[in-house]
N, C-alpha and C positions, 0 to 999 in steps of 0.2 A: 399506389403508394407502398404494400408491399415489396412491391417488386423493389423498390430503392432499398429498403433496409437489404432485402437479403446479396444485389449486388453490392451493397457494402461487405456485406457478408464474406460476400465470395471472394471479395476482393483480398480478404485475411485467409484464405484458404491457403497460402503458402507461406504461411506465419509460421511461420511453419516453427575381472578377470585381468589380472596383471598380463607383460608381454616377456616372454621366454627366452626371445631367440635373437638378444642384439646386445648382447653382455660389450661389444667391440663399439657399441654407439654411446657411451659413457657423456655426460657432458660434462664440461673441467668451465673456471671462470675467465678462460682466456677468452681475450675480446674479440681475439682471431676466429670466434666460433659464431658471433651473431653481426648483423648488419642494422646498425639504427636507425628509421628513417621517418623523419618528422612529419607526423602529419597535421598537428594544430597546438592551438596552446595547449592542451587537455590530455593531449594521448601522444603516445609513439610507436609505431608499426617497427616490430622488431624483428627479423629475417633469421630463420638458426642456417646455420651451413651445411650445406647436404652429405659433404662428404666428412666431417667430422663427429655432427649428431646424430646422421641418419634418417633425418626430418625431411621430407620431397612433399612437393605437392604432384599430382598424376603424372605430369610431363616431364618433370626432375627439374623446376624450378622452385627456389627456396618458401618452403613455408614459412609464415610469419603468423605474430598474433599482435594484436591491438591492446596497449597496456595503457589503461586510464588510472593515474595515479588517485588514490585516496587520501584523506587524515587520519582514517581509523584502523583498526586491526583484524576490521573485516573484510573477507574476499569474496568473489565471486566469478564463477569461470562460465563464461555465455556457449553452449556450443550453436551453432547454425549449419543448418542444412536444407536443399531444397530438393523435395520431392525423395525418391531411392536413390541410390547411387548406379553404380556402372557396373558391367560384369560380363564384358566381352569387345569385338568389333565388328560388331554386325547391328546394325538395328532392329528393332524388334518388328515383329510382323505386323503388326498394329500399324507399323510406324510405315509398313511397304519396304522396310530395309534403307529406307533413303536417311542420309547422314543427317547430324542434328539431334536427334535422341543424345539424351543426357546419358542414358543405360549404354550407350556405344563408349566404351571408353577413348576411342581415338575422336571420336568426336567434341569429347567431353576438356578431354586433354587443348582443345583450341578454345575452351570458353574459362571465363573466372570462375567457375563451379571446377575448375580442372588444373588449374597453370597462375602461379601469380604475375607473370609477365607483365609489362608495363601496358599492353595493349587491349588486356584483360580487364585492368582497372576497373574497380566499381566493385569488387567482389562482396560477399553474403558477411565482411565480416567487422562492417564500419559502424555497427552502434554495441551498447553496451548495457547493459541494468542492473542496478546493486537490487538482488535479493533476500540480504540480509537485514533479519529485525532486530530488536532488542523486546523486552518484555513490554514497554511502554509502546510498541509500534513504530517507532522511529528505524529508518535505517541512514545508520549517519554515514555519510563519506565512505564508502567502501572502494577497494583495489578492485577496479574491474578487469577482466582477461576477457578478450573476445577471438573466437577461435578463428582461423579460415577455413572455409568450407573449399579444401579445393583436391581433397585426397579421393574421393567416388567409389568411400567406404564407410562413412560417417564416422569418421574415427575409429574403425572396427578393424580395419587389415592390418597384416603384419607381410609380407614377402622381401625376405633376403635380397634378393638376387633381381635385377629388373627383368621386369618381361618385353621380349621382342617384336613387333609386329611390324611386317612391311617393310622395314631395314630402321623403324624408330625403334626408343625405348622410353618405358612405362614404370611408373615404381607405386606399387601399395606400399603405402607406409601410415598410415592413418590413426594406427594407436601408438606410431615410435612418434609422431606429432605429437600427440598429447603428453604423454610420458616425459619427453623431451623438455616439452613448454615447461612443467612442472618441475622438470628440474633444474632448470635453469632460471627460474620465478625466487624458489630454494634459495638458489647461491646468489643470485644478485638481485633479486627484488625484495627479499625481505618474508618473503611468503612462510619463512621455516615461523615468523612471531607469530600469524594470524590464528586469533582466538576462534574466528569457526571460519568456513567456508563451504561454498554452495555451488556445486555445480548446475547449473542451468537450462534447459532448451526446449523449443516449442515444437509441436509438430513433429516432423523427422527428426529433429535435436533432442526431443524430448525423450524417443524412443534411442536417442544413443547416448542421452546419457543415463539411462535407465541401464546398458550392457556394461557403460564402464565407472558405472561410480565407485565398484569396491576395488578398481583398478587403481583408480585412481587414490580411495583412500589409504591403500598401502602405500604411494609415496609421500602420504602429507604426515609428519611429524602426530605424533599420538596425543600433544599438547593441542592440539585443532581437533574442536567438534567437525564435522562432515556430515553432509545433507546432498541430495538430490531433489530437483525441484521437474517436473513433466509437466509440459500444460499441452494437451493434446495429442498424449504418443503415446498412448495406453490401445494397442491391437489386438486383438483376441485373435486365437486361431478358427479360420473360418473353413470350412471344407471348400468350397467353392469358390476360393481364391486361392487354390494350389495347384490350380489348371494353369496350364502351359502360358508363362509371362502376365499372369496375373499376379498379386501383390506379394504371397507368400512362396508363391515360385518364383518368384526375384528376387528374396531374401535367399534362399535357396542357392540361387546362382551366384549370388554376391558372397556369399557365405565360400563357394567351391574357389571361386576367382579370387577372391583376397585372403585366402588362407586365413581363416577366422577361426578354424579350428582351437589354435591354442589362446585365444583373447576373451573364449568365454567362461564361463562359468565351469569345470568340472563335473561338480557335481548334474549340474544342469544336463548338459551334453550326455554324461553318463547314464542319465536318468532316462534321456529321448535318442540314443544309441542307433538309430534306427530315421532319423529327422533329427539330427542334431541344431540344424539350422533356424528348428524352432524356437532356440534359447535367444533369438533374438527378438523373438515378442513377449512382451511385458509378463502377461500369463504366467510363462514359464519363466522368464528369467526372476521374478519378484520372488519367487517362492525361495531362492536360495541366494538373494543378499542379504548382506550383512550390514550394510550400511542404511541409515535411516532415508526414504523417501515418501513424497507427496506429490499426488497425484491430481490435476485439475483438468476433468473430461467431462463429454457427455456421452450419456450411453445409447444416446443415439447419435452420434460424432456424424458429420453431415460430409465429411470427406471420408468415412471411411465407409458410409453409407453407399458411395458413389464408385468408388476405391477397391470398396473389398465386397461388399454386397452386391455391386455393379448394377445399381439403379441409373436413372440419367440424371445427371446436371441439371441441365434446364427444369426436367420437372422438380427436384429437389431444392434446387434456389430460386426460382423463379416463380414456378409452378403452384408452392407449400404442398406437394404432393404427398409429404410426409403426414399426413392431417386429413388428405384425399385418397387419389386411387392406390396410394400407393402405406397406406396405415398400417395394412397387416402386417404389412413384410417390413415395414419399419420396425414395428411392435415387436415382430418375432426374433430380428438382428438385437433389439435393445436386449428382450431378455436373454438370450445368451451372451450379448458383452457381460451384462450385470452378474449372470452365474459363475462365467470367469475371474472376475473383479473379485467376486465375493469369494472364489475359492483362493485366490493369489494372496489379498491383502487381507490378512485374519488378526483377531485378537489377540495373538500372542506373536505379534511383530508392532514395530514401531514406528511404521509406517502409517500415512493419513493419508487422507483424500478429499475433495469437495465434488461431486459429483451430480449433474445440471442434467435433468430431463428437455433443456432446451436443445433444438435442432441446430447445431454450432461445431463449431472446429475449434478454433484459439481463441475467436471473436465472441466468449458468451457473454460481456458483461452491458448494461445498458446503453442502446443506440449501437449494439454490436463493438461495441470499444472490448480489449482486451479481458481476457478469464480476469490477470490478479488485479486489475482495475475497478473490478467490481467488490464493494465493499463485504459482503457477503464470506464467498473464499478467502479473499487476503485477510479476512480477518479470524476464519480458521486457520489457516498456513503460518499467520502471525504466532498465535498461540498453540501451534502445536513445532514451530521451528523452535522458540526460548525450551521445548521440553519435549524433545520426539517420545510422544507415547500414540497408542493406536487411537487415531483421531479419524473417523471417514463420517461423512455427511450424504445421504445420496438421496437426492427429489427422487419420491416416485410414484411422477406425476407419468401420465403418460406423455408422448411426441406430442411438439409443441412448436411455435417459432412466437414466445414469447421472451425472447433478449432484450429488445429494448423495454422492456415494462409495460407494451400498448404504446408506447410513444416509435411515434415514427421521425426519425431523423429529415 
């Protein structure tokens, strides 16, 4: 019976700085700039035009975002992403070089993680979640934005000019996506009224919108409170995941290939002068925003255990080896997430966090259901979104795989 929770478990395993250089991708309220395309009663998938806003997805088909109207004046921006993105065309060695790697960007470019094309369809970017409270815990009606996941930068790149390969062409553009959306939310969706807004995301979403919330804050009108919400994307820097296409030497590489240089942080980069590309883990990039975030992980994160500590799988979900042969080295990863955590998020920021000694990724809340599912966090998150003051909660119990409560699904 174990073993059922945790492949539920496993199964949520893939739950998963302004832009400088595109003053020419201005977005105006002509309707010549977006493509509307219905997709239910509920929402409408909205297309910006490539050559007007500057908005591509990998292969230079139009990116779109998913706008689910609300009643109220609150917003919510979802990003999604799966797994790292791309940063070359070659597969990784891991991989034997054979195509398919999501990290191959010509690869990537033929799947819906890459290209919105119609044959793509299905992409990462068809649900939606109001994460906005009120002080009484309601979140009423909100304007939800659901990103597309198909730039294989997480929203990070910036590159002018397409890149060539093999006689195709390729376009980072992943933070002129976001910027984009948001401006054009602005002029015709009404986004300039909204009393607060949230941006969103789980997993690898959660770790990109942890780079660009204060990116984002500068284009939202000064009348909108602004928040960031992470459930899963809080990565410490690990020495032993900056070996050759391991996790933080892919950030590394994604970082060189999407010209990320100017998307992050300044001060951040200038601080790590030397690894600049570490401003894309939480660590470091927390310490120099500006905008309010909260943070829902566990500090022994069971993907990242796998991921960045490079335990096995199997024995990790399968196995509870986190509890068995494999406790110490669990034990030892936890306490250095948590000394990161704890030197990042401090007292004199306004950032929060609910932080879960259980063995989880996104899935920590009972029977493995969702982090802000569980009444526990949501109802820290609740009261410290009506009032960003420094709010963190952190079990410290040790490694565990107590999510459902002893109840096995």
């Amino acid at each position: 019976m174990p073993k059922l929770f945790l492949s539920v478990l496993a199964g949520l395993l893939a739950c998963s700085a302004a832009l400088t250089k595109h003053s020419q991708h201005r977005m105006s309220t002509s309707m010549s700039k977006v493509h509307r395309m219905h997709r239910g009663d509920d929402s409408t998938d909205v297309a910006l035009d490539v050559d007007t806003t500057g908005a591509a997805c990998l292969d230079g088909s139009p990116f779109y975002f998913t706008y689910y109207p609300g009643t109220s004046s609150h917003w919510t921006i979802q990003f999604h992403s799966v797994s790292v993105g791309c940063y070359g065309f070659e597969g990784k060695p891991t991989d034997g070089g054979e195509s398919g790697s999501d990290t191959n960007c010509a690869d990537r470019a033929e799947k819906a993680t890459g290209s919105s094309s119609e044959e793509h369809d299905g992409s990462t970017s068809s649900n939606c979640q109001c994460r906005n409270y009120d002080d009484a815990g309601s979140n009423a009606s909100c304007h939800c934005v659901s990103l597309l996941n198909c730039d294989g930068s997480m929203l990070g790149g910036y590159i002018e000019d397409p890149i060539e390969n093999e006689g195709q062409f390729y376009y980072s553009r992943g933070r002129r996506n976001l910027n984009a959306t948001i401006e054009l939310l602005l002029e015709e969706y009404g986004l300039n009224d909204a009393s607060d807004v949230v941006l969103y995301g789980q997993s690898g979403a959660g770790a990109a919108v942890t780079v660009a919330v204060d990116a984002a804050r500068e284009l939202i009108p000064e009348t909108a409170a602004v928040r960031g919400l992470s459930v899963g994307g809080f990565v410490p820097e690990w020495e032993d995941a900056k070996e050759d296409y391991k996790y933080i030497d892919e950030m590394k590489r994604m970082y060189e290939f999407h010209g990320m240089e100017d998307q992050l942080s300044k001060d951040c980069t200038s601080a790590h002068a030397d690894e600049p590309w570490l401003c894309m883990l939480a660590p470091h990039a927390v310490k120099h925003l500006k905008t309010p975030m909260f943070f829902m992980n566990s500090h022994y994160d069971a993907w990242q255990l796998i991921k960045i500590d490079d335990l096995e799988r199997q024995d990790i979900y399968e196995n509870m080896s986190g509890i068995g042969k494999d406790h110490e080295e669990v034990e030892r990863y936890g306490a250095e997430w948590l000394s990161q955590f704890e030197e990042s998020v401090t007292s004199d920021t306004k950032h929060g966090a609910y932080i879960t000694s259980c063995m989880c990724h996104c899935g920590c809340g009972p029977n493995a259901t969702d982090f802000i599912d569980w009444d526990e966090p949501k109802l820290s998150y609740i009261q410290w979104y009506t009032n960003p003051t420094y709010t963190v909660y952190v079990d410290p119990d040790e490694a565990n795989y107590d999510c459902n409560n002893g109840e096995l699904p």
